[in-house]
DSSP file (Angstrom, degrees, kcal/mol; ACC not computed):
  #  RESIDUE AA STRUCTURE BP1 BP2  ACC     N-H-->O    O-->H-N    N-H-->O    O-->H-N    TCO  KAPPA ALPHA  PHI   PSI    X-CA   Y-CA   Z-CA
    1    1 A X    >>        0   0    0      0, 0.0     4,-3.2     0, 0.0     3,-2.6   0.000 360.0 360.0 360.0 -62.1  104.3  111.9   87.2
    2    2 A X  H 3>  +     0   0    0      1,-0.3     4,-1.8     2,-0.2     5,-0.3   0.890 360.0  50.5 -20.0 -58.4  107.0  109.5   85.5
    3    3 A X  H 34 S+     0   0    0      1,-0.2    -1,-0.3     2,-0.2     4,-0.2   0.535 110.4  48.2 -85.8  -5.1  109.3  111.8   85.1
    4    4 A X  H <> S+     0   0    0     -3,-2.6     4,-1.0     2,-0.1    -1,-0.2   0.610 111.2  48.3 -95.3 -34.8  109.1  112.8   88.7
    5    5 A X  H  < S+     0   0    0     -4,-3.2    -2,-0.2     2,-0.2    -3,-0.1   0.896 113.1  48.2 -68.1 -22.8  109.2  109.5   90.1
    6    6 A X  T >< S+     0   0    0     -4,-1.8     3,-0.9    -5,-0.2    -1,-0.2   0.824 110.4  56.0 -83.8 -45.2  112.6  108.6   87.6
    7    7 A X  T 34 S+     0   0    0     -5,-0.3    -1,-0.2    -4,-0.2    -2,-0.2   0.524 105.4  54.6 -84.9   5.2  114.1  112.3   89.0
    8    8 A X  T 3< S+     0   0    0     -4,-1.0     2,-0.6    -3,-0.1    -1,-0.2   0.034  96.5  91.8 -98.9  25.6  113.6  110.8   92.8
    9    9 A X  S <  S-     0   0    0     -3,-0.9     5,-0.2    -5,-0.1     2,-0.1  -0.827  87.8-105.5-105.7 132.0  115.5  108.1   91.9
   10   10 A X    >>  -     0   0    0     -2,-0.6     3,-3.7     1,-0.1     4,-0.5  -0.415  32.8-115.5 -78.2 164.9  119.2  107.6   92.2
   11   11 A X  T 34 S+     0   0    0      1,-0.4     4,-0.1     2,-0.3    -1,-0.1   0.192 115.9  56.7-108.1   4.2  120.9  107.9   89.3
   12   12 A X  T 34 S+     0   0    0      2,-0.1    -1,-0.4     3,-0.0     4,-0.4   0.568 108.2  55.1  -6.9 -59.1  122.1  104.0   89.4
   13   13 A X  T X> S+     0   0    0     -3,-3.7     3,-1.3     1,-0.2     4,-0.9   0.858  88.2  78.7 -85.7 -46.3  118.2  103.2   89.6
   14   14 A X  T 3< S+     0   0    0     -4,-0.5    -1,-0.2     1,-0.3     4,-0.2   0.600  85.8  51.5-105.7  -0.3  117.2  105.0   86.5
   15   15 A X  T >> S+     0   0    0     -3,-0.3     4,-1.8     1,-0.2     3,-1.5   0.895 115.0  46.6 -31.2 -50.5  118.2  102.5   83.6
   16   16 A X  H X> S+     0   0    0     -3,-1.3     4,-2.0    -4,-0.4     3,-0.6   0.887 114.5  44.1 -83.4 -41.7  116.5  100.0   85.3
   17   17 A X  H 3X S+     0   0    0     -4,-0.9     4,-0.8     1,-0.3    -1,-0.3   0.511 112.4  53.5-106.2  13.0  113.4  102.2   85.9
   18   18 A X  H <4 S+     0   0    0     -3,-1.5    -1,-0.3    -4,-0.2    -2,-0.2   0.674 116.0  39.6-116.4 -34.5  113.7  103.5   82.3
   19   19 A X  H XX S+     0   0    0     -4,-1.8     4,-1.2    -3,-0.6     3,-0.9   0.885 110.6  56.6 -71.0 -54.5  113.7   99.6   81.0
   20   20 A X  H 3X S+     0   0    0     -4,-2.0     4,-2.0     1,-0.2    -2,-0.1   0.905 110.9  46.2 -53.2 -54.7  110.9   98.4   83.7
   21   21 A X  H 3< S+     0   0    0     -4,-0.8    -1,-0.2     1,-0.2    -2,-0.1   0.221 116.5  45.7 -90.8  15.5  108.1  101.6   82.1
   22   22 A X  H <4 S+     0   0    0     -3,-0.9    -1,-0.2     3,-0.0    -2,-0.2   0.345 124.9  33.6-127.0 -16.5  108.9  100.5   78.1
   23   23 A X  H  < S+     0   0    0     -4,-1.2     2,-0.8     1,-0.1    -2,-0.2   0.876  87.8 102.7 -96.2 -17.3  108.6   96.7   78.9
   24   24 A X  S  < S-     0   0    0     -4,-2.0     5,-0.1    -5,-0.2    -1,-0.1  -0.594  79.3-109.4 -86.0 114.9  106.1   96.4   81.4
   25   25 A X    >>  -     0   0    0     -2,-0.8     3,-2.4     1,-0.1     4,-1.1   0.022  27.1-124.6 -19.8 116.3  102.2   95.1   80.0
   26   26 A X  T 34 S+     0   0    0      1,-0.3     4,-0.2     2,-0.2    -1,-0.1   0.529 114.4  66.9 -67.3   2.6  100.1   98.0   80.3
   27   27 A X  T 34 S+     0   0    0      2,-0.1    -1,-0.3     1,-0.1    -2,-0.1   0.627 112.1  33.3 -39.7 -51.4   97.9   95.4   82.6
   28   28 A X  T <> S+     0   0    0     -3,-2.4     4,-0.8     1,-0.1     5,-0.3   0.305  91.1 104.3-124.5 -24.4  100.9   95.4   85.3
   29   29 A X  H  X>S+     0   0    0     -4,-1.1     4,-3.3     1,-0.3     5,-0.9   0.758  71.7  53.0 -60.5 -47.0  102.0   98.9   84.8
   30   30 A X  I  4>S+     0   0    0      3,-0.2     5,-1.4     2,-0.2     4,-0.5   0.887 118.0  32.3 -46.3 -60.1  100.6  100.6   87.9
   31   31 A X  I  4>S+     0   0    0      3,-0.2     5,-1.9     1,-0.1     6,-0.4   0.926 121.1  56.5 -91.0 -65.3  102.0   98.4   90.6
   32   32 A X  I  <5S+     0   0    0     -4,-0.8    -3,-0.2     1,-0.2    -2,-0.2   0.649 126.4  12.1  12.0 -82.3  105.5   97.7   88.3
   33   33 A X  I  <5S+     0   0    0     -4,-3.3    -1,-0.2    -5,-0.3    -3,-0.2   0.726 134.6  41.3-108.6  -7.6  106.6  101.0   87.8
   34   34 A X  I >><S+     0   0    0     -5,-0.9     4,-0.9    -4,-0.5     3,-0.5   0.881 121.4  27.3 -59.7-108.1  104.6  103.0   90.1
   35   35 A X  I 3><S+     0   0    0     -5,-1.4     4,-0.8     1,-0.3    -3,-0.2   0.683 124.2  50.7 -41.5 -45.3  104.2  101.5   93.3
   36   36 A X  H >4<S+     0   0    0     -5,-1.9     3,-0.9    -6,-0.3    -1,-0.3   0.960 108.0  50.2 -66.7 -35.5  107.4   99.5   93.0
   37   37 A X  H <4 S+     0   0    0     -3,-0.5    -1,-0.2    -6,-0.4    -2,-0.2   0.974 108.9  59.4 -53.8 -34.7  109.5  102.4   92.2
   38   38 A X  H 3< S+     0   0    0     -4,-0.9    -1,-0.2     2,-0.0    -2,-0.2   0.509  91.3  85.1 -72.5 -10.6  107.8  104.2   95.3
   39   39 A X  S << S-     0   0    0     -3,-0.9     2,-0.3    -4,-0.8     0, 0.0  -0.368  85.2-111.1 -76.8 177.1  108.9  102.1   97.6
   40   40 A X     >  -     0   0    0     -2,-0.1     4,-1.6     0, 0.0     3,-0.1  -0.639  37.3-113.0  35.8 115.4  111.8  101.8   99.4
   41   41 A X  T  4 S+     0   0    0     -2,-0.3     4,-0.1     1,-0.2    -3,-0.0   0.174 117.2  46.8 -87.4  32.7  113.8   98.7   98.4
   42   42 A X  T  > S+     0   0    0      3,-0.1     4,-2.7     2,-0.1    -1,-0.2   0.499 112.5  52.2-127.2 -41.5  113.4   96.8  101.8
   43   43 A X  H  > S+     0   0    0      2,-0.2     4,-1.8    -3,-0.1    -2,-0.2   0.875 107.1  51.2 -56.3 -31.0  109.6   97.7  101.6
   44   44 A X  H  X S+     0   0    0     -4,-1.6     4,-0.9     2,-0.2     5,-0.3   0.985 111.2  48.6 -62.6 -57.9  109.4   96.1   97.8
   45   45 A X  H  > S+     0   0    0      2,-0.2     4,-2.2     3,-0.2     5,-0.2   0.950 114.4  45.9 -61.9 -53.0  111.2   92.7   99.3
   46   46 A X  H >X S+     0   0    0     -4,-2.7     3,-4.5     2,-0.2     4,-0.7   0.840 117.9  47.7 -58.3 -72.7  108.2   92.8  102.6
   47   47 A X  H >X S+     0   0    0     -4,-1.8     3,-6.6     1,-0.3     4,-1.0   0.605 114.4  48.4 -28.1 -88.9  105.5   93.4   99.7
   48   48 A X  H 3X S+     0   0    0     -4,-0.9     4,-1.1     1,-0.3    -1,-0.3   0.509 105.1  49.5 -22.0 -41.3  106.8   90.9   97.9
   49   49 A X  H << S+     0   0    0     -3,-4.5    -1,-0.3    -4,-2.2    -2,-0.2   0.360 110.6  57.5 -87.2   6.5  107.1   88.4  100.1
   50   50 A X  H <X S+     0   0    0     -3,-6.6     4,-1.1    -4,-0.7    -2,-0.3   0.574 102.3  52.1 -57.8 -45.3  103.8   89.1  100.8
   51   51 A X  H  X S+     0   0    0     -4,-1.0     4,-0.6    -5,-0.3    -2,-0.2   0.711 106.6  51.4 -85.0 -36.0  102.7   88.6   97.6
   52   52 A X  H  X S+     0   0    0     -4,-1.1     4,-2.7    -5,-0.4    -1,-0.2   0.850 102.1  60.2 -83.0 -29.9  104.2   85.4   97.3
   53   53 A X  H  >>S+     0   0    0      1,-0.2     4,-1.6     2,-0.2     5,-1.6   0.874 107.7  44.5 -63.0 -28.0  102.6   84.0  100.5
   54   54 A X  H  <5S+     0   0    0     -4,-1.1    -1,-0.2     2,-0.2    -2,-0.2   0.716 106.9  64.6 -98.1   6.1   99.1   84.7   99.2
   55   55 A X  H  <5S+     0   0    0     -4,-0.6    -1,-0.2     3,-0.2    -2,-0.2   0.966 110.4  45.5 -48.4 -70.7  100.4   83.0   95.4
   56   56 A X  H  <5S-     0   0    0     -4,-2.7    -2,-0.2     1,-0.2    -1,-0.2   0.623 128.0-108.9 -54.9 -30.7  100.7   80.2   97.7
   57   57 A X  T  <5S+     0   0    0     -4,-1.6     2,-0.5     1,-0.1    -1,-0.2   0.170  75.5 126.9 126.1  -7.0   97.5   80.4   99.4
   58   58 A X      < -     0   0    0     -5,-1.6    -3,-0.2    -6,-0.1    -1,-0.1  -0.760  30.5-179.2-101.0 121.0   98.6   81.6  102.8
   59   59 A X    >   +     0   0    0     -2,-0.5     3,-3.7    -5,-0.1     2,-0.8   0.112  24.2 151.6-111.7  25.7   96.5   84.7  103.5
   60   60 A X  T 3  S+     0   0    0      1,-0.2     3,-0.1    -7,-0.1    -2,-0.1  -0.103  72.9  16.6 -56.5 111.1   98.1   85.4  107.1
   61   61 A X  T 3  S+     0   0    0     -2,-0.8     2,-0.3     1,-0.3    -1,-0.2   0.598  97.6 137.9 112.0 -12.9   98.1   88.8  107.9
   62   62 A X    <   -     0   0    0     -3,-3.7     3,-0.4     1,-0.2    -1,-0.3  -0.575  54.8-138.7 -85.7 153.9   95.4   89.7  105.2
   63   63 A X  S    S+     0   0    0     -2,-0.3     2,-0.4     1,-0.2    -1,-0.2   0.941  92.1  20.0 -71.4 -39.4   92.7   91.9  105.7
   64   64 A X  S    S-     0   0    0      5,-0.0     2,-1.0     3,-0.0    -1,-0.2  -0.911  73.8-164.7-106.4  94.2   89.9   89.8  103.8
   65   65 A X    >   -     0   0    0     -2,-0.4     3,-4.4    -3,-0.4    -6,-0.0  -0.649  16.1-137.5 -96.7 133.1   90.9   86.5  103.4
   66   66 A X  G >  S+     0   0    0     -2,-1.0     3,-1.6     1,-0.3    -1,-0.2   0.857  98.8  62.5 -43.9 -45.9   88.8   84.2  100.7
   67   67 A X  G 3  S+     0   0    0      1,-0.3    -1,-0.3    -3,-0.1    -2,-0.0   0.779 112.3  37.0 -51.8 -32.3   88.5   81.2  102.8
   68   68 A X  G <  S+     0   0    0     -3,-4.4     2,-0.4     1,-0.0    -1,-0.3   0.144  73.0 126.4-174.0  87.6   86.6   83.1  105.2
   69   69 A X    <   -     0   0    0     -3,-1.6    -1,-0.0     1,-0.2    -5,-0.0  -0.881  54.6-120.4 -81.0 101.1   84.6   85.1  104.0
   70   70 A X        -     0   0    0     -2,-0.4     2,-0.3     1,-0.1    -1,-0.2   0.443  28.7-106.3 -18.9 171.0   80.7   85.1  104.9
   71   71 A X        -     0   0    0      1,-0.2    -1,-0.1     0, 0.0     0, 0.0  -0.792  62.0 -80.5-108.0 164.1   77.8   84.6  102.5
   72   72 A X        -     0   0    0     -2,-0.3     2,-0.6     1,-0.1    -1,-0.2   0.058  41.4-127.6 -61.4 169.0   76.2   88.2  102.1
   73   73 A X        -     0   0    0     -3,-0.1    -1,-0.1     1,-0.0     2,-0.0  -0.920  38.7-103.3-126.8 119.3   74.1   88.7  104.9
   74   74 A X        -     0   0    0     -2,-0.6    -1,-0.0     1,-0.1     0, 0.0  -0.126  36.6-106.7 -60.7 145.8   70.4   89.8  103.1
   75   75 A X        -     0   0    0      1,-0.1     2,-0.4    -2,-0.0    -1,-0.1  -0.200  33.4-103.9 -71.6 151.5   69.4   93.3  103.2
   76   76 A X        -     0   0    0      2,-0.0     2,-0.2     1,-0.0    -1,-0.1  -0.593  35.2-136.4 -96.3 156.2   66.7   94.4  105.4
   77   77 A X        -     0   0    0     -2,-0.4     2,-0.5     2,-0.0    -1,-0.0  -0.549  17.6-124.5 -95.0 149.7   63.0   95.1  103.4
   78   78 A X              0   0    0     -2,-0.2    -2,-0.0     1,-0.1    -1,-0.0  -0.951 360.0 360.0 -86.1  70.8   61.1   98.0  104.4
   79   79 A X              0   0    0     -2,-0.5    -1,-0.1     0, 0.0    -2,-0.0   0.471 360.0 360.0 -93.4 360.0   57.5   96.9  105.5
C-alpha cells in the first residue's frame, strides 16, 4: 500500500513522502502519510484549514458539532 501510494507520486514528492512515513508518531501515521499523501495538494490546504477552524473552536460546516449536541434520548422499555 506504501509503496503504491509513494509510486503515484511525482518524483519531486517522494523525498518528502519518504521522510514524512520514517518520522511520523505511529499515533499520527494514518492521516500524515496516508490521507495526506492521497490528497490532492489544494484538497490538503481546504482539510487543513478545516482542521484549524475546529483547533479554534469554530465547528461551521461540521457534521456533529460538540456544542450542540443533545443528551441521549432514553431507550424505549418493552412492557
Amino acid at each position: 500500500m506504501l509503496g503504491d501510494i509513494r509510486a503515484a507520486l511525482p518524483e519531486e514528492r517522494r523525498e518528502e513522502f519518504d521522510k514524512v512515513v520514517y518520522d511520523t508518531p505511529r499515533d499520527q501515521f494514518v492521516r500524515r502519510v496516508v490521507l495526506d499523501r492521497a490528497l490532492p495538494p489544494e484538497a490538503r490546504e481546504e482539510a487543513e484549514e478545516a482542521m484549524e477552524r475546529v483547533r479554534q473552536g469554530d465547528y461551521t460546516g461540521a457534521a456533529a458539532s460538540p456544542r450542540r449536541r443533545s443528551a441521549p434520548r432514553p431507550c424505549a422499555t418493552a412492557v
